[in-house]
C-alpha positions, 0 to 999 in steps of 0.5 A: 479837089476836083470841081466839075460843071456841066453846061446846061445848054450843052448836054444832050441829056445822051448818058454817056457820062453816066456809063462811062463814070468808074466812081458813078459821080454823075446822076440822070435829072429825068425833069430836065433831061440832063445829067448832073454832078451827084459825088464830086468828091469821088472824082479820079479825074480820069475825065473819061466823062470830058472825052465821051461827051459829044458835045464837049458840056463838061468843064473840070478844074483844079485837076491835075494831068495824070497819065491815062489810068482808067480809059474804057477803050472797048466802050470808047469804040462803040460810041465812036459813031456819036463822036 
C-alpha cells in the first residue's frame, strides 16, 4: 500500500491536490490551512497530487512506477502560472 506525508511546513494550503485527486484521498483541515491525508487506501498512485503541488510538500512511498494512467492535462494547463 501506498504510504502518503504531507510536510506541513510546506503546504500552502492552495488545494490544488484536492482538485486534482481522481480517488478524492485528500481533505482540506480549515483550522490549519492545510491539506491532509483522508483515504490513503484509495491511492492509484497516479501522484498527480506530487506534480501539481507548487511547492513539492508530498512525499510517496512503497509506490511502484507505472506509465501515466490518469494525468489531467487541460487542468494541468491552466495551473501552469502557480508552477
Amino acid at each position: 500500500m501506498i504510504h502518503i506525508t504531507i510536510h506541513d511546513k510546506a503546504c500552502r494550503g492552495c488545494q490544488l491536490c484536492l482538485d486534482i485527486c481522481p480517488t478524492n484521498v485528500f481533505t482540506f483541515d480549515a483550522a490549519a490551512a492545510k491539506a491532509t491525508v483522508a483515504h490513503e487506501e484509495d491511492c492509484i498512485g497516479c501522484l498527480s497530487c506530487s506534480y501539481l503541488c507548487p511547492s513539492g510538500a508530498f512525499r510517496h512511498e512503497e509506490h511502484r512506477i507505472v506509465k501515466n494512467f490518469y494525468r489531467d492535462c487541460e487542468f494541468l494547463s491552466r495551473m501552469e502560472k502557480f508552477l
